[in-house]
C-alpha positions in Angstrom: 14.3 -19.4 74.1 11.3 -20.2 71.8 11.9 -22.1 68.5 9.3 -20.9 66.1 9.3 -22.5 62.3 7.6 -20.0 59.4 6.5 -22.2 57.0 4.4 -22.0 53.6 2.8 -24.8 52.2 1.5 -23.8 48.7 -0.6 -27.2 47.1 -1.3 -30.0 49.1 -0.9 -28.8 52.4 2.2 -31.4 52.9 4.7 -28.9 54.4 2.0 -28.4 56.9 1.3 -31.8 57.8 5.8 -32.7 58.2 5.5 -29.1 60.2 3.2 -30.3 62.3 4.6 -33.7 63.1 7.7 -32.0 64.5 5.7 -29.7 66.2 3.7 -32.4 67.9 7.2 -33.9 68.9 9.1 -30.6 70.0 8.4 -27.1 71.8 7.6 -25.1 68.2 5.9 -22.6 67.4 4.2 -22.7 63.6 3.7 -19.5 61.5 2.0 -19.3 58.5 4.5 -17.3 56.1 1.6 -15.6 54.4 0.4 -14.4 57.5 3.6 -13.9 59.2 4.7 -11.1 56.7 1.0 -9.2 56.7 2.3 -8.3 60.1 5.3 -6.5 58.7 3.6 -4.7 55.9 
């Protein structure tokens, strides 16, 4: 099973950078939530 995290990280791009820390650590994928839900509509 694939662990994906949807994220959105609105200002400083700080979400992004903690998001991609555990990424770096763990078997994640990373979606963008803005372009995660442009798929769907």
């Amino acid at each position: 099973m694939e662990t994906t995290i949807i994220y959105y990280s609105k200002h400083h791009g700080n979400t992004k950078k903690v998001i991609d820390a555990i990424a770096s650590e763990n078997q994640i994928a990373l979606e963008n939530a803005r372009a995660f839900y442009r798929k769907f509509i």
